[in-house]
N, C-alpha and C positions, 0 to 999 in steps of 0.2 A: 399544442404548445405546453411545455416543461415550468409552472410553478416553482420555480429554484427554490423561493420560501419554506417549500414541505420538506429540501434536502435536507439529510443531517448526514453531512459525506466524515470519512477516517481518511485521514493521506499518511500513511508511512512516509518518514524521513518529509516530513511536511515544515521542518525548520528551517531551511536552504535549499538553494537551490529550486531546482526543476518543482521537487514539491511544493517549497512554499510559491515559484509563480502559479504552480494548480489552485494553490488553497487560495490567492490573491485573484487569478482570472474569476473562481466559482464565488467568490464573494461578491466581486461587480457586478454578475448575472444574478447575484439576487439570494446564492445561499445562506442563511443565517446561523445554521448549525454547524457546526466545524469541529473535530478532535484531530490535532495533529499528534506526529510523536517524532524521537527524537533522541540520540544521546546521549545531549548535552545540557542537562537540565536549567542550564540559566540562557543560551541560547534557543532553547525550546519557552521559555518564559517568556523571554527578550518577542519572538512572533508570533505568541500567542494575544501577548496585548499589542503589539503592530495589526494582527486580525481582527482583534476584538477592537479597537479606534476608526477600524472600517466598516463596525457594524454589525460582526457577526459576535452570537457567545462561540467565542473559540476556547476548547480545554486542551492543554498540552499533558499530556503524558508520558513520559518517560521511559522510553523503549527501547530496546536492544532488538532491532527485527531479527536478529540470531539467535535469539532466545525463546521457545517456545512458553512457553509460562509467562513471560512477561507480554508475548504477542497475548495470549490470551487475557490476559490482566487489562491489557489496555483494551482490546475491544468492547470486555464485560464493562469497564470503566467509562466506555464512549456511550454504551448502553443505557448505563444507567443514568448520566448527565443527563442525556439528549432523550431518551424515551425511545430511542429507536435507531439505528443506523441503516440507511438504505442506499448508500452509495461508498464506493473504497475506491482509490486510486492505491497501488501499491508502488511506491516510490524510493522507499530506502532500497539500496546498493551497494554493495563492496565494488569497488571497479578497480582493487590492487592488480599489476601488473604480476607475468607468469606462463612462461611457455612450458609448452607438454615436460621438458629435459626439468627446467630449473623449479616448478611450482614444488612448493612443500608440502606435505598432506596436511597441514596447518590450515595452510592460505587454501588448498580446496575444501578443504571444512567450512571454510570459515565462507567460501561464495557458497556454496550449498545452503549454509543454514540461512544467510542474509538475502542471498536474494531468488531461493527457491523455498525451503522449508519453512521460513517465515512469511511470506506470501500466502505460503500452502493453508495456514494454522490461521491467519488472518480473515481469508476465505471462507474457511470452513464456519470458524463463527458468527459470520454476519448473514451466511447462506443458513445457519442452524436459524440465528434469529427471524431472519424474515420466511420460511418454511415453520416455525411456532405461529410466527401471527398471520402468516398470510396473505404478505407485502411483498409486492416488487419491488426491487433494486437493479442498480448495476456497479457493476467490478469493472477499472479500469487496471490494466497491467504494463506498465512503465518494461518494453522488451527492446531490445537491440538488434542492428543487423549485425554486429558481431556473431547473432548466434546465426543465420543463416550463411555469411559469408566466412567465418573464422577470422580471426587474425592471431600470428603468430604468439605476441607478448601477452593475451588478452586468454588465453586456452583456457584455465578453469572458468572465467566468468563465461563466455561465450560458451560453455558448457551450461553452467546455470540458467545462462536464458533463455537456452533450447528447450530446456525442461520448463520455463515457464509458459515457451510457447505452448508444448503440449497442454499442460497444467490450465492453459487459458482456454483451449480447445476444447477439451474435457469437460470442463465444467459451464461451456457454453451450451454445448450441445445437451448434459444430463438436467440443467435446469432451466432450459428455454422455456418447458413449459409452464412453470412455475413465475414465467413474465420477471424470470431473474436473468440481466445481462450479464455477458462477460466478452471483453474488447481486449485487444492489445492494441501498444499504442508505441 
């Protein structure tokens, strides 16, 4: 049986939506450590203290998941609150519409970095921190059957979340042994 109390989970795009009911389900089972993030700094405020009147210390951070430096900022940031981060849900998304003819390399830039690159950099430092100390964790990854079935209007992101599939794969299998999870969901 799973101690939710020891969790101190990070949910990308943890202010709405899908994230905040993640970060709202794992507070009822008992998580008390919470770093959400977000791009909208006063709606990221706005459910960090709707988190935190449920009970948990929730810190909001202010992220761009398509910004690699600011993904790192806030992890090191979750870090340093909470003492430790041991569980991620990766939940920000770009879901702008875009078939193979009309997508701009703009808009596939822009799923690439939100909701593959930013993932990627997310992982990496919570997989660096718990391989320093020696902890298990688990990475949840917010994926689509866009990416296995395609749909036509959807082409860049359903690209992006093929790659998280793999990306989820990958880093399931290189640090199973390390009692670090990694799920798609």
């Amino acid at each position: 049986m799973i101690d939710h109390s020891t969790i101190s989970a990070f949910i990308s795009g943890g202010t709405q939506g899908l994230g905040m009911a993640v970060a709202e389900t794992i507070i009822n089972q008992g998580c008390r450590r919470l770093t959400i993030t977000g791009r909208n700094p006063e709606r990221g405020e706005e459910a960090a203290q709707q988190l935190s009147d449920k009970g948990a210390d929730c810190l909001f951070v202010a992220c761009d998941a398509g910004n690699i430096e600011e993904c790192q900022a806030a992890m090191a940031a979750a870090i340093a609150h909470h003492g430790t981060v041991n569980a991620l849900v990766n939940s920000a998304a770009d879901t702008s519409r875009g078939s193979l003819i009309d997508t701009t390399p703009e808009v596939f830039d822009r799923h690439m970095s939100i909701n593959l690159r930013g993932p990627f950099f997310l992982m990496q430092g919570m997989v660096r921190h718990l391989l320093d100390s020696g902890a298990p964790g688990s990475i949840v990854n917010i994926l689509s059957t866009s990416a296995h079935v395609g749909q036509s209007f959807l082409s860049a992101y359903s690209t992006s979340k093929g790659g998280l599939i793999t990306l989820t794969k990958n880093t399931a299998n290189a640090y199973r042994s390390n009692l670090i999870r990694c799920n798609g969901v």
